[in-house]
C-alpha positions in Angstrom: -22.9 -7.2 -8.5 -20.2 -6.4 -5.8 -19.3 -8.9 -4.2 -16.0 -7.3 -2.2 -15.6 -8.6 1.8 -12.7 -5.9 2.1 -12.6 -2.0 2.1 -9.8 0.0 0.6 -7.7 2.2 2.4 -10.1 5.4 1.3 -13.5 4.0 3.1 -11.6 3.5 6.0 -8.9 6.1 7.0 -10.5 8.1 9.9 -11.7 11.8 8.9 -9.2 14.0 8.9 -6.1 11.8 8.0 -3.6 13.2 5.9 -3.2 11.3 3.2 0.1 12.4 1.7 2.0 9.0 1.1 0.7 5.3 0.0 3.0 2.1 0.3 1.2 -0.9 -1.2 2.8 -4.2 -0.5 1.8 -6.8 -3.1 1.7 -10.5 -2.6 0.4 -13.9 -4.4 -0.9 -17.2 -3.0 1.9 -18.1 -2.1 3.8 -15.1 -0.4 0.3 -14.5 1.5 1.7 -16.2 4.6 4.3 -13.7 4.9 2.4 -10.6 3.6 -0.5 -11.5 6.4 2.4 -11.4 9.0 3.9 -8.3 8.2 0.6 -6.9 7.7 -0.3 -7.7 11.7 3.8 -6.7 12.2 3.3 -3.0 10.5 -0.2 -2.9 13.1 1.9 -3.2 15.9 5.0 -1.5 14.9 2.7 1.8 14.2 0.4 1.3 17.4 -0.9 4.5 18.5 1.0 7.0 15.5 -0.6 8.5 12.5 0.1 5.7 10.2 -2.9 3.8 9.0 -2.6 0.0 8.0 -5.4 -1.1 5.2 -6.9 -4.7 4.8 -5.8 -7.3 3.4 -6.9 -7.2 -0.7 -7.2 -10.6 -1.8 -7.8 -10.0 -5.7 -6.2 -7.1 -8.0 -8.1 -4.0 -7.9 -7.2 -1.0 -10.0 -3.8 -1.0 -11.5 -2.7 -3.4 -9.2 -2.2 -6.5 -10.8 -2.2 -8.8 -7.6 -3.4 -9.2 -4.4 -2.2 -6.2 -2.0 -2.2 -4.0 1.1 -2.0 -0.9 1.9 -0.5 1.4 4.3 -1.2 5.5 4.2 1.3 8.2 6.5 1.8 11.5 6.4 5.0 13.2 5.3 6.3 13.0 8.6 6.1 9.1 8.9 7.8 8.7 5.0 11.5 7.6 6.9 10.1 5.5 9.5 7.5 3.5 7.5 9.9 3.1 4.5 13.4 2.0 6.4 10.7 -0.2 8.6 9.8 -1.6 5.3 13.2 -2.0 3.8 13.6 -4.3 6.3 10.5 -6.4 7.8 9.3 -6.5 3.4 11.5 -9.5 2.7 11.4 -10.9 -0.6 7.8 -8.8 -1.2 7.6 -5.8 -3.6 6.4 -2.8 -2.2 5.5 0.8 -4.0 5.5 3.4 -2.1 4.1 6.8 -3.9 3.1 10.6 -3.3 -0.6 11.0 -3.1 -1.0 14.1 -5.2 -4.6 13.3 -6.7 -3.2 12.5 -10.1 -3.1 8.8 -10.1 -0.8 8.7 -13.1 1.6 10.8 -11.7 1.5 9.3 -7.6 2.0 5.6 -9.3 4.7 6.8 -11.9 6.9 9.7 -11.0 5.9 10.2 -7.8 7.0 6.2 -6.8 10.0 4.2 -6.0 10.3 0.4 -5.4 11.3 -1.5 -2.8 12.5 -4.6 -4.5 10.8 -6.2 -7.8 9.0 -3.6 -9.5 5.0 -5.2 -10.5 4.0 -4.0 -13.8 0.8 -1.7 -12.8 -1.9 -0.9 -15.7 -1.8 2.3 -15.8 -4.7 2.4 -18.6 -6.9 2.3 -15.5 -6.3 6.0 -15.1 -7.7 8.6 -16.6 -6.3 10.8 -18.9 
C-alpha cells in the first residue's frame, strides 16, 4: 500500500515544462531545518521564472539514499540556479544532472556535486 503524502517533481511540473536539468538537494533529520529554509528561499528567489521547486521528500525514494528535494530548469536557468545554489546550499549536498531519459547516464556522467557527494544506488536503474 502507498502510503506517500508528497508528489515528485514529475506529477507536478506544469504541462509543457522543459525538463532539461534536475538539482536534488539531499538532507537528514537533522539538516531538515536548513533544507526546509532554502527550499521556501529557492520559491522566492525563482518567483515568476521557469524554474520549478518540488516538495519536500521526507524518506529515500529511488536511488536517493535520504530525504531530498528537487528543483527542475531549463538549460537557460543551469547558471543562475546553480551559482544560486553554490551559495544559499550551505553545508547540504546537492546533485545537479542532465535529464536525458537514461537515468544511469543523467545521475552519473551527466552530474556534478555541489559539496559531499551521497552515494546513489544506481541498481535502481535499469539496464
Amino acid at each position: 500500500m502507498n502510503t506517500r503524502t508528497y508528489k515528485v517533481n514529475s506529477q507536478l511540473l506544469p504541462q509543457g515544462f522543459p525538463r532539461e536539468f534536475d538539482a536534488h538537494i539531499y538532507f537528514s533529520e537533522v539538516s531538515l531545518q536548513k533544507a526546509q529554509s532554502l527550499h521556501d528561499e529557492a520559491i522566492e528567489q525563482f518567483k515568476g521564472q521557469r524554474v520549478f521547486v518540488g516538495e519536500m521528500i521526507p524518506e529515500p525514494i529511488g536511488p536517493h539514499p535520504t530525504p531530498m528535494f528537487e528543483i527542475n530548469f531549463p538549460k537557460e536557468f543551469f547558471t543562475d540556479v546553480v551559482l544560486w545554489l553554490m551559495k544559499a546550499r550551505g553545508d547540504l549536498s546537492v546533485l545537479v544532472h542532465e535529464l536525458t531519459g537514461n537515468d544511469l547516464y543523467d545521475h552519473t556522467q551527466a552530474a556534478m556535486w555541489l559539496g559531499e557527494a551521497v552515494p546513489l544506488d544506481y541498481s535502481r536503474f535499469k539496464s
